[in-house]
N, C-alpha and C positions, 0 to 999 in steps of 0.2 A: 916031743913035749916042749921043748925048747923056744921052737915055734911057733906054739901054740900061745906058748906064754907072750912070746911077740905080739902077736896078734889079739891077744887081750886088752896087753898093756897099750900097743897102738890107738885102738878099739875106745878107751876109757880117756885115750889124750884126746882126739875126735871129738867126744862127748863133754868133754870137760870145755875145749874150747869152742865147741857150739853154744854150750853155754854163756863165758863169759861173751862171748859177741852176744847173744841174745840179751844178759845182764848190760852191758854198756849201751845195747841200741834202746833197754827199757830206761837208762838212767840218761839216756840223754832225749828222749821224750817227755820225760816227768820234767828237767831242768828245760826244755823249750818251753813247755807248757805254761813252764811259770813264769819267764822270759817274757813271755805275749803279757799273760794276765800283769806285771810289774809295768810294760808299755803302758797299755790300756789306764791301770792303775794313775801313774805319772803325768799322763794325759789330761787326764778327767778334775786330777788336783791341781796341776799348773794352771789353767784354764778357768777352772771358778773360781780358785784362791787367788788369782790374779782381780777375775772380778770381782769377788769380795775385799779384796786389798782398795780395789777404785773407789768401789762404793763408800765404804768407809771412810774415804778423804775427799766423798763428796765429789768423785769425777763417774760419769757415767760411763758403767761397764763396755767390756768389748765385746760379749757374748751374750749374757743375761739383761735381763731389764734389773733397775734397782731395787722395783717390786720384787721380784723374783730373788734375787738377793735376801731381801729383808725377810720376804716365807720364808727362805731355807733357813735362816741360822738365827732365829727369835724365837723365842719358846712358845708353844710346846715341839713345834718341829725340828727344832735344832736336837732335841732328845731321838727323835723318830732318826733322825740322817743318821746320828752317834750309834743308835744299836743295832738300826737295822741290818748290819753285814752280819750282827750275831747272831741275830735270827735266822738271816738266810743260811749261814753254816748248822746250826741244827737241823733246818728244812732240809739241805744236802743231804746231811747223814742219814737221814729218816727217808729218803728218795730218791735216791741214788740208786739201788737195787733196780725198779723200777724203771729206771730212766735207759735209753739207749745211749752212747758212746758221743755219740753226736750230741745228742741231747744237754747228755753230763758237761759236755765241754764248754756247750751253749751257755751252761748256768754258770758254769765257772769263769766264762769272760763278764756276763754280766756282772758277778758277784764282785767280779775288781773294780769296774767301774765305779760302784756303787761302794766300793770301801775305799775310791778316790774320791766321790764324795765325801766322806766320813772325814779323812783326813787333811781335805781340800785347805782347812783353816791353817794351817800351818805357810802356806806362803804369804799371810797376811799378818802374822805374826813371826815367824823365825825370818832373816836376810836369805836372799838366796844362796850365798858362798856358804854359809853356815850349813844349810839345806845340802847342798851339793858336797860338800864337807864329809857330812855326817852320812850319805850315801855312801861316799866311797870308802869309809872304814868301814860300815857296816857292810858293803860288799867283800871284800877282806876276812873281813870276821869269818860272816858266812863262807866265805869261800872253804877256807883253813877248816871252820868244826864241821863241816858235811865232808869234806876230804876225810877228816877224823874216821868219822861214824861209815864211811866206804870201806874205808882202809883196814879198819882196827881187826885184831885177830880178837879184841876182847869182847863177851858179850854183856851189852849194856842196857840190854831189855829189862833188869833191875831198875832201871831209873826211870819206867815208864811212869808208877803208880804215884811216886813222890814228885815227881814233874807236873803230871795233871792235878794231884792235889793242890801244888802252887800255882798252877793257872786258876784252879776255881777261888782261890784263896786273893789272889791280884785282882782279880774281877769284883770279887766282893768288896775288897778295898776300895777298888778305883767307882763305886756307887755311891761309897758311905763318903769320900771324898769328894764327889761333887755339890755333896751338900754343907762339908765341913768346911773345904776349899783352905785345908791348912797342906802350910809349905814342906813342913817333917814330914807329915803323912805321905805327901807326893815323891818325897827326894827317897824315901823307904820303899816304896810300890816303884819308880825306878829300878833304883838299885838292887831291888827282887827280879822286875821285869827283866834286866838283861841277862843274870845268872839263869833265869831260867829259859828263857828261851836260845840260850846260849847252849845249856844240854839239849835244849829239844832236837835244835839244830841237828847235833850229831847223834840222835837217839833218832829219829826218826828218817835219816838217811839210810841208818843200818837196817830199823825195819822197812823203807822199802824194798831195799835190797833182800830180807830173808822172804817177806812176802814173795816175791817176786821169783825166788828160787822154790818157794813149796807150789806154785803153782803151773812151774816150767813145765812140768812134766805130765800135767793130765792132759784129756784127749782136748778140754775146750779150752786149754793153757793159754793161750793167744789173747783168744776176745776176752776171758777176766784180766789179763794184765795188762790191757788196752785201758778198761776203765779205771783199774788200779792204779797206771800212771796218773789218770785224772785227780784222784785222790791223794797220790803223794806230790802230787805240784800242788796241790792246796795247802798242806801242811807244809811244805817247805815253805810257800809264799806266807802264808799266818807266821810262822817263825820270824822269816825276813822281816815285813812289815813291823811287826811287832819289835824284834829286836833295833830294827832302825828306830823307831817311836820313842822306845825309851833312853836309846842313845841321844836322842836330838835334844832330851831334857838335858842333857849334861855339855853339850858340843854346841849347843844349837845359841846363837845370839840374834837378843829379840829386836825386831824393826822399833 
């Protein structure tokens, strides 16, 4: 009997640590993934926001024509650049099922590209050291609250419903504000912006991680947590992005 129980207990350590290597190899593909999309990202904004920055003081770009410049960030297109990444993350969620692995990942580098367009303006407006600045606390940050949400023995899936209500709540603001274009309103939708994407942070580290363990064990366990990493590099990049954005309101000093 004795034995036996050995062999159980052996049996269930085996299992347990097939596990967390399967959990570390899914959590360190979600964090590659989003690793690429943040390059990409970085890319796409240094580069037009550089050529935006030229154009603007009247030297011709290094990439874009001036024309090309002047369509992207004159209204009504400057609107279309600004939401489009929102759209596309709705069309994700809504297509994702649907879509193959490959596929998903395809849309998901595009999707960064194109939310380095969105936020390309900021090198024509914020210093770079500022910019660079403000990356590297916000890598820090991020690093520490997704540590959290790995780590914690606590369950913090309570904070999912009240975290999405203040992202729908930030959104709404940050509309009625482009039309208001007052300073309170923006320093207030800031300082909401990081508290909440500060919990997301570490809210949605843990649920990929419990996703990721309810699905270890079915027969097609594999290829859903393939896609599934695709989906938590998403959310953790929209965290990121986001939580850098509104940090740079507070760090960031303008050209």
């Amino acid at each position: 009997m004795a034995d036996n129980q050995t062999v159980r207990r052996a049996g269930s350590v085996t299992r347990s640590a097939a596990i967390d290597a399967g959990l570390r190899a899914h959590m360190n593909k979600v964090y590659g993934l989003m690793s690429v999309a943040m390059i990409v990202t970085g890319l796409v904004a240094y580069f037009v926001g550089t050529d935006l920055k030229l154009a603007m003081n009247g030297q011709e770009p290094n990439i874009l024509s001036i024309g090309m410049v002047q369509a992207m960030f004159s209204s009504p297109t400057v609107y279309i650049v600004m939401f489009a990444p929102l759209a596309m993350v709705f069309l994700f969620g809504a297509a994702v099922n649907r879509m193959s692995q490959a596929g998903a990942q395809a849309f998901f580098y595009v999707f960064a590209g194109l939310m380095g367009l969105s936020i390309s303006s900021i090198f024509a407006i914020y210093t770079g050291y500022s910019i660079a600045t403000t990356f590297f606390v916000t890598s820090i940050a991020f690093a520490g609250l997704s540590m959290y949400g790995y780590t914690t023995k606590k369950d913090i899936s309570g904070w999912g419903s009240f975290l999405i209500m203040g992202v729908i709540g930030l959104i709404v603001a940050m509309i009625v504000n482009i039309f208001l274009q007052s300073p309170a309103i923006q320093f207030a939708i800031s300082s909401l912006g990081v508290l909440i994407f500060a919990g997301l942070t570490a809210y949605d580290t843990q649920k990929i991680k419990s996703e990721y363990l309810q699905v270890r064990g079915m027969p097609d366990g594999e290829a859903i947590a393939g896609k599934m990493a695709i989906q938590g590099a998403l959310r953790l990049y929209l965290d990121f992005i986001n939580l850098f954005m509104f940090l740079l309101h507070f760090l960031g000093n303008r050209n």
